[in-house]
TORTORVO-828315 format. One record per residue (C-alpha): residue in one letter; x, y, z. Coordinates in steps of 0.02 Angstrom, whole numbers, plus 50000, padded with zeros to 5 digits. Example, Ala and Ser with C-alpha at 12.3 -4.5 7.8 and 13.67 -1.06 7.14 Angstrom:
<mivos>
A506154977550390 S506844994750357 
</mivos>
This chain:
<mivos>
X507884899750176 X509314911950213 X510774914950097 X511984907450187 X510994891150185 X510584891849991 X512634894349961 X512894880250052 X512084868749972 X512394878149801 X514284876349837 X513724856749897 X512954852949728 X514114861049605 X515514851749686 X514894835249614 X514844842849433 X515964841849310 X516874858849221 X515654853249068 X514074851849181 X514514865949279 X514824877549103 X513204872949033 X512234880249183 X512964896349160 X511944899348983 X510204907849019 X509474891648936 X510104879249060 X510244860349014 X509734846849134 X510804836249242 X509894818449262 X510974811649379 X511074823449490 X509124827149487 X509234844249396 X508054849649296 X508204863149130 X508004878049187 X507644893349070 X508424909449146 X507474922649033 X505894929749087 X505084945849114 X503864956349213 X503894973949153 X502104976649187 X501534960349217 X502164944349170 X502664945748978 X502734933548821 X502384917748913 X500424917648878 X499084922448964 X499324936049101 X498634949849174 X498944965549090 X499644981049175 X499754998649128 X501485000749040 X502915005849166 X503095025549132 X501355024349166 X501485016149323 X502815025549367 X501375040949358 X500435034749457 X501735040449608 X501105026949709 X502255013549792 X501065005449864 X499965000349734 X501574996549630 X502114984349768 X500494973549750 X500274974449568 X502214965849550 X501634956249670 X500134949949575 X501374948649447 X502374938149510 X500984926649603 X500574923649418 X502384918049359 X502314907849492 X500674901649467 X501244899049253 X502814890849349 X501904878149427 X500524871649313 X501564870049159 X503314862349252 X502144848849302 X501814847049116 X503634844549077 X503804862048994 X505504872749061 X505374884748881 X506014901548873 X504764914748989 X504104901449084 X505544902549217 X505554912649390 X506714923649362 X505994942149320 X507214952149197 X506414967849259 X506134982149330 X507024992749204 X507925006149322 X508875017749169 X508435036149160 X507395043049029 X508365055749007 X508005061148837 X506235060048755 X506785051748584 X507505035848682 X506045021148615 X506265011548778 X506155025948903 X504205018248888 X505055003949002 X505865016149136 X504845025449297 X505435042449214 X506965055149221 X507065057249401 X508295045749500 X507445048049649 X505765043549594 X506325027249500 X507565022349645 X505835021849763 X504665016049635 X506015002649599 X506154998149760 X504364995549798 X504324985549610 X505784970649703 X504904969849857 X503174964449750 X504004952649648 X505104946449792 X504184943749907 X504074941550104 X504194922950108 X505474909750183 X505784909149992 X506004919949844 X504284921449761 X505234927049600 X506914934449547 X506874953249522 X508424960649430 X509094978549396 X509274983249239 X510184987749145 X511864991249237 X512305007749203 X512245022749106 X511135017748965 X509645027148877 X509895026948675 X510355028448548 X509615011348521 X510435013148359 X512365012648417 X511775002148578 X512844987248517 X514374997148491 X514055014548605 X515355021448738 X514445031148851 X515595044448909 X515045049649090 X515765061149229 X515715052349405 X514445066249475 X513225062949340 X513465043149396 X513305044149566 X512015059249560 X510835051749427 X511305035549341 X511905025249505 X510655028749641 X509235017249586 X510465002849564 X511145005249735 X509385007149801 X508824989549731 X510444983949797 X510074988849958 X508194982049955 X508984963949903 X508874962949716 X509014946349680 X510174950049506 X510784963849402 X510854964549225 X512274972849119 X511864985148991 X512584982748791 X513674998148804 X515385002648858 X515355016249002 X516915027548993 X517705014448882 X517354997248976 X515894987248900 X514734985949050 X514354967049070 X516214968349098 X516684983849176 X517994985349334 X517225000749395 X515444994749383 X515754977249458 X516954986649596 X515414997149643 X514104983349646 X515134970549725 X516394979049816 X515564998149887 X513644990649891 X513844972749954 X512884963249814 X512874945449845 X511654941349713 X512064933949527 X512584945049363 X511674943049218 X512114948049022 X510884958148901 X510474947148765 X512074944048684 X513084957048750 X514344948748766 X514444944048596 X514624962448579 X516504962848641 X517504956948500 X515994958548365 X515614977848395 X516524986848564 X518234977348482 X518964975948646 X519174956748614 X519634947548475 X518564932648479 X517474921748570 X518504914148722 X519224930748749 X517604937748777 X517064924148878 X518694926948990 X518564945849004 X516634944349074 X516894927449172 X518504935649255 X517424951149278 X516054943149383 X514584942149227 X513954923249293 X512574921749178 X512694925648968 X510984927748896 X511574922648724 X512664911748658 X514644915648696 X514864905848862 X514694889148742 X516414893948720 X516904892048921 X517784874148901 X518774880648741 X519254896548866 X520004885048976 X520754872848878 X521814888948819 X522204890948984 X521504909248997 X520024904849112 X520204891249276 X518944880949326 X518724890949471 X518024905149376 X516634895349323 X516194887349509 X516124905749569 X514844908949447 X514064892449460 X513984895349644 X512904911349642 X511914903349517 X511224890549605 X511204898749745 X509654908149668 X508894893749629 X508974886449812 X508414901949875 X506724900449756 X506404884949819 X506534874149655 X507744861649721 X508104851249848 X506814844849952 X506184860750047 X505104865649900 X504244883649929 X502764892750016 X502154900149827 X501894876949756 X500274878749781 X499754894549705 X498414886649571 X498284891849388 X496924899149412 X497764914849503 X498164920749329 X496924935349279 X495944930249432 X494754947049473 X495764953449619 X497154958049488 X495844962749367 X495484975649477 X497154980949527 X497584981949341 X495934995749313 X496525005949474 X498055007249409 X497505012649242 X496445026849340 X497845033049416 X499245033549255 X498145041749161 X498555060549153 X497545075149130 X498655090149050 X497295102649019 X495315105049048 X494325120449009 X492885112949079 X492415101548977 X492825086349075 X492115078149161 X490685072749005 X488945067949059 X488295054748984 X486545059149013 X486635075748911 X488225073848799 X487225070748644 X488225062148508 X490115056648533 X491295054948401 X492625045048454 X493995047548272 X495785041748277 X497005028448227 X497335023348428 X495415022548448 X494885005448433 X496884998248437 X497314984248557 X499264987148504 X499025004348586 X498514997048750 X499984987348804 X501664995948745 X503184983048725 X503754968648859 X501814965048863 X500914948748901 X499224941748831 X497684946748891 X496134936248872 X495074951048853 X495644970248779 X494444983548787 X494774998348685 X494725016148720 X493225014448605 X492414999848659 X492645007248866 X491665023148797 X490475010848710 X490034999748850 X490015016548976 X488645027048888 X487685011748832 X486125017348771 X486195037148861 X487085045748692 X487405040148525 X489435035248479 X490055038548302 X491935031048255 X492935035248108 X494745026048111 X495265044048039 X496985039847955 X498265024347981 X499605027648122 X500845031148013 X500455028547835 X499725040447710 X498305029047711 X497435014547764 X496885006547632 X498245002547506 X497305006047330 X496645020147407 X497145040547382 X498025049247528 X497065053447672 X495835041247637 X494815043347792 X495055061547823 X493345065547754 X492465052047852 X493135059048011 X492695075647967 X491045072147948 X491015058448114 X491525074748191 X490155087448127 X488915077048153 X489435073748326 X489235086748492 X490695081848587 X492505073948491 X493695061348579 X495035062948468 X496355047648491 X498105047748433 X499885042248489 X501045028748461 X501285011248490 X502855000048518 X502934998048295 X503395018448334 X504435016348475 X505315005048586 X506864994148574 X508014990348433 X507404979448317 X505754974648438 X504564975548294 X505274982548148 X505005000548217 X504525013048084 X505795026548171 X507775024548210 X508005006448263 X506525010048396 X506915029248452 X506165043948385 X506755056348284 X505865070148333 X504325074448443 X502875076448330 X501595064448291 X501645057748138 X501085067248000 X499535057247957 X498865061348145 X499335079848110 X498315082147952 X496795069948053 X497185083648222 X496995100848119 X495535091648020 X494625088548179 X495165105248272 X494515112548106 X492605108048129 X492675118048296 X491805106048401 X492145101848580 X493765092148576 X494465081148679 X496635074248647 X496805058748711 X498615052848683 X499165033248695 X501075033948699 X502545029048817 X503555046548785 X503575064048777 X502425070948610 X502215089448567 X500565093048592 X500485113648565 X499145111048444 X498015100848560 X498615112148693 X498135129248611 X496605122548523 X495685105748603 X494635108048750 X495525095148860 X497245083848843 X497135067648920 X498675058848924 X498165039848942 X500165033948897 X499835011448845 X498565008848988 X498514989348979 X497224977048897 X495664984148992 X496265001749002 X494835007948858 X493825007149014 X494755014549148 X494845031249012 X492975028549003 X492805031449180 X493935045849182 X493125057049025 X491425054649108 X491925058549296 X491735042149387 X493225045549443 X494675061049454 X496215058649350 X497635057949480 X499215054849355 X500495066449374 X502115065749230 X503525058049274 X504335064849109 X504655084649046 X503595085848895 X504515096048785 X504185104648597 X504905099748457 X505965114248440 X506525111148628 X507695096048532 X508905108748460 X509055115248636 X509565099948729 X511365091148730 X511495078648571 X510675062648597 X512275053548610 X512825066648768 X512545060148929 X512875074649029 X511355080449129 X511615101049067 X510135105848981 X509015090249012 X507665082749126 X506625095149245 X508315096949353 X509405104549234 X508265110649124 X508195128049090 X506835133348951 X505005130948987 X504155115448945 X502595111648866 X502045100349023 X503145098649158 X503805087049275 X502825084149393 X501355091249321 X499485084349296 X497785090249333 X496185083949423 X494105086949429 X494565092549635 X495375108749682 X496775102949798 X498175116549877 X499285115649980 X498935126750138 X500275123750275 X502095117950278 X503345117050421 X504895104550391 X506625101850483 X507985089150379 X506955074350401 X505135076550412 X504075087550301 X502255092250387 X500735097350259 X499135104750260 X498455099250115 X496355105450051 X495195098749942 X494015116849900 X493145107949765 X491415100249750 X492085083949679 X493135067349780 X494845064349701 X496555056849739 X498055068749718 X499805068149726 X500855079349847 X502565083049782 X504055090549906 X505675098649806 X507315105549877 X508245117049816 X510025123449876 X510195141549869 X512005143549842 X513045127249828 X513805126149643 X513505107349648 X511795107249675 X510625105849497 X509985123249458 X508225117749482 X507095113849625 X507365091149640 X506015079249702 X506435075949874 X504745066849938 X502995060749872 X501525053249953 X499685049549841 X498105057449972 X496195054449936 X495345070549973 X493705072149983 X492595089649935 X492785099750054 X494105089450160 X495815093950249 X497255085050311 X498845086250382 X500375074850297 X501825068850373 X503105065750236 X504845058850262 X506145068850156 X507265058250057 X509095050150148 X510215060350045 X508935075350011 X510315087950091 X511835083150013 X512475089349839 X513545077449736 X515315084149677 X516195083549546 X517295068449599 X515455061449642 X515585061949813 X514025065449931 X514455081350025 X513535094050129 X512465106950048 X512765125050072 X511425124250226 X510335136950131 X508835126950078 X507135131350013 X505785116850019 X504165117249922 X502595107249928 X501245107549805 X500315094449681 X501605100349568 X503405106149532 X503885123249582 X504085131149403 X503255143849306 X502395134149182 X501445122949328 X500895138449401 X500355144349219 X499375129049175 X498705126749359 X498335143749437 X499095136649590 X500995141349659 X501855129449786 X502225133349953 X503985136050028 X504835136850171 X506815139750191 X507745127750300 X509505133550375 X510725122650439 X512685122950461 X513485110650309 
</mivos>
């Protein structure tokens, strides 16, 4: 169905409402209209990394994960997958009568913001800190859940429109002060990039940007609507609204609130302040037309899923049983092998089995299904943990030992107990073992959105980047015994790791690898297959934090791999593999990028090639070499090939400071490498990109 013919008979049907009926549909839990053959219809879902909180679903890898896995293709099919299964959920339990909450087709994801500093608790939900990784990977993410049908298979929406990464703690009241380069150079482009790949909706963020609260904001709405073309429908954050006269204080009460957002284009309130639309207009200070605009779009949405009329949709017949069926099964374990990241390897890895001895697997994120899934997560029928995948790898080859090793936060795990109540048993797991898997992180209790689960830290961020101190006494205990070691770190952000770095023999990074992901890790530590992951996140020290801009500073100086300028612990960019890939040709004009790309190691793997630009001498251009193109290659030993890799639409413009695109200097230098261009990747992998300079008249 196009657009045109979904408005038409959206505009059709909301005619024959009245201003009551047609108020009511604007609330994210939308009432049915009997006479007119409407049924309730619950606006909230989500699909972060599969289909969340609705039941049963197939569990993906967590989305900074996915976003490491640098691969848009496989992230198309698994949101695909993801939203076969909504629809699938959709279908069997409308024809049981139930329209609850998550059980809808519209998708409140993917999560476009910036991670742009490592103690934000959601940045877990984001594809990273680059703007032009997350504007592809975001892209690829609306065309899954999309679609290529006559009809919508799902809703995707961008979120959450604009400029907002922490603190989750001031979220409700925050004005995030922001220049317009930093907008249009890294907070805007993956909005306008879903825009432009037909995001269905667009979700406004809780805080005020430069002084407008954004479910509300002239500027914002003028860009979306007006400078991109967006014809699709506006959604609220979860009572954001609420937020204007209760927090931002730039109303005074309810049906002002409701007339600032209504007037402002915001056409649906997830919450509760559009209950207040007929009061609004009975003061006169909204029209009815205000609410038929809105009303418009949002059924527009609806005709253009196919849930009304009598057109119905290609995706009715998808069965129930699509849900966890093995095909996504499978997709869900390749995409756990390719998050995963490997930060460092003195040979230890890849473990064999066969002659590995005893393996002590010790930590509090060991045998934890919470670690597996971060937040926004669904229910799987089956979790496998990082110590039940090692289990059920080895079998009967080598002996496993487990010690829990300390609580994930606590001083203990057992209440009546002393501190460091399992300290000694994990010392002893790990003398009496010949090779350690050490397993420690975070899960979404530690970090993730306000108020999500009572988090133990800041309303859901961190405060700083250590582990907690209970996994810091069980890590120098374990480092202590002097056996082979290997870190393996569940988490959705950036951790200081120098101890694992300077002391373990390996540092897997497996971030919340979904229900089955014990096994995928299984398969990586014992070389069934290469880790591929590469970060999509700086991993910074601790001590880094009293170098960056204050958490509450938006400005890009001093943050993300860009702007950047001391060295990082892990960078950008940056993750390892059991092959021995270079790069060993380049030749590019503006456009196209050609590789040469070697595999001289004995061993199969995947790897990611990575092209940066830097300009030489404009002053608007970010000090630091910037992502420009990507592409994910299977090499195998032995094996060479020659890329062709388009360079990004804008790659050779610099933004200024009135945020307009504009010529570079025409002094370019492009590099190409399975990393970043930066001392510490050349450090950690032995291996220097290769450049090339362009030239070209601005």
């Amino acid at each position: 169905m196009t657009r045109e013919r979904a408005k038409q008979l959206a505009e059709e049907l909301v005619g024959r409402m009245t201003a009551e009926e047609k108020a009511g549909q604007l609330r994210f839990d939308a009432p049915a209209i009997e006479r007119l053959g409407i049924p309730a219809y619950n606006w909230w879902n989500e699909a972060l990394h599969g289909l969340a909180r609705g039941g049963t679903a197939t569990s993906f890898p967590q989305a900074i994960g996915l976003a490491a896995m640098f691969d848009e293709e496989l992230l198309e099919q698994i949101a695909s997958a993801a939203g076969d299964e909504a629809r699938a959920k959709y279908n069997a339990v409308s024809r049981e009568g139930d329209r609850d909450i998550y059980h809808g087709l519209t998708m409140w994801s993917p999560n476009v913001n910036i991670f742009r500093d490592p103690r934000w608790g959601r940045g877990q939900e984001t594809y990273g800190e680059d703007p032009f990784l997350t504007a592809r990977l975001g892209r690829a993410f609306v065309r899954g859940l999309q679609g290529k049908g006559g009809t919508l298979k799902t809703s995707a929406c961008a979120k959450h429109f604009a400029g907002h990464s922490g603190p989750e703690a001031l979220r409700h009241s925050f004005d995030a002060q922001i220049s317009e380069k930093d907008l249009e150079e890294t907070y805007l482009p993956a909005f306008r990039a879903l825009v432009d790949e037909g995001v269905e909706s667009v979700m406004g963020a809780y805080n005020r940007l430069n002084g407008e609260p954004c479910c509300a904001s002239s500027y914002l709405m003028g860009k979306l609507r007006g400078d991109w073309g967006f014809e699709g429908h506006f959604v609220s954050d979860c009572w954001a609204i609420r937020d204007f006269h209760e927090s931002h204080g730039v109303t005074a009460a309810p049906a002002e609130s409701v007339q600032l957002a209504l007037r402002s284009g915001c056409d649906l309130n997830c919450g509760c302040t559009y209950q207040h639309i007929l009061h609004a207009m009975e003061l006169g200070m909204i029209d009815e037309a205000d609410v038929t605009r809105s009303a418009v779009r949002l059924f527009t949405t609806r005709f253009l899923l196919g849930t009304l009329g009598d057109e119905g949709s290609e995706y009715d017949a998808l069965p129930y049983e699509t849900i966890e069926c093995p095909a996504h099964l499978a997709l869900a374990q390749k995409a756990a092998r390719e998050s995963c990241v490997l930060l460092k390897n003195n040979g230890l890895l890849p473990l064999d089995p066969a002659s590995c001895g005893t393996i002590g697997v010790i930590g509090p994120n060991a045998d934890s299904r919470a670690a597996l899934v971060g937040n926004y997560h669904g229910t799987a029928s089956r979790y496998v943990t990082v110590l039940q995948g090692i289990q059920d790898f080895v079998g009967e080859r080598c002996r496993v030992l487990y010690s829990q090793g300390c609580a994930l936060c606590a001083d203990r795990v057992e209440p009546l107990a002393l501190p460091d109540d399992r300290l000694a048993e994990a010392s002893a797991v790990a003398k009496a073992s010949d090779t350690v898997i050490l397993v420690l992180g975070l899960d979404e209790t530690l970090e993730g959105e306000e108020g999500d689960t009572g988090n133990s830290y800041s309303s859901g961020d961190k405060e700083d980047l250590l582990l907690p101190e209970s996994q810091r006494r069980l890590l120098e205990r374990v480092l202590a015994v002097g056996k082979p070691t290997v870190v393996l770190l569940l988490a959705g952000s950036a951790i200081d790791l120098s101890a694992a770095q300077e002391r373990a023999d390996a540092v897997l990074l497996g971030w919340y690898p979904g229900a089955g992901g014990g096994r995928a890790v299984a398969e990586l530590l014992f070389g069934a297959v290469s880790p591929s992951g590469k970060l999509p996140v700086t991993f910074y020290r601790n001590e880094a934090l009293a170098e960056l801009p204050a958490f509450t500073d938006y400005s890009l100086t001093g943050r993300t791999y860009r702007y950047y300028q001391g060295e990082p612990l892990y960078p950008f960019g940056y993750g390892l593999s059991y092959g021995a890939c270079a790069v060993t040709g380049l030749t590019a004009d503006r456009t196209l990028a050609r590789v040469t790309v070697r595999n001289g190691g004995a061993r199969d793997t995947e790897e990611v090639l990575q092209l940066y630009l830097r300009d030489e001498a404009s002053p608007f251009a970010p000090p630091n070499p910037v992502l420009c193109g990507f592409r994910r290659v299977f090499l195998a030993a032995g094996e060479e090939k020659s890329l062709s890799v388009p360079l990004g639409e804008q790659a050779f413009t610099v933004v200024n400071d009135a945020g307009e695109h504009v010529p570079g200097s025409g002094r370019w230098t492009l590099y190409a490498g399975f990393g970043g261009p930066d001392a510490r990747t050349e450090a950690l992998t032995g291996r220097k990109a290769l450049s090339v300079p362009i030239r070209s008249t601005p």
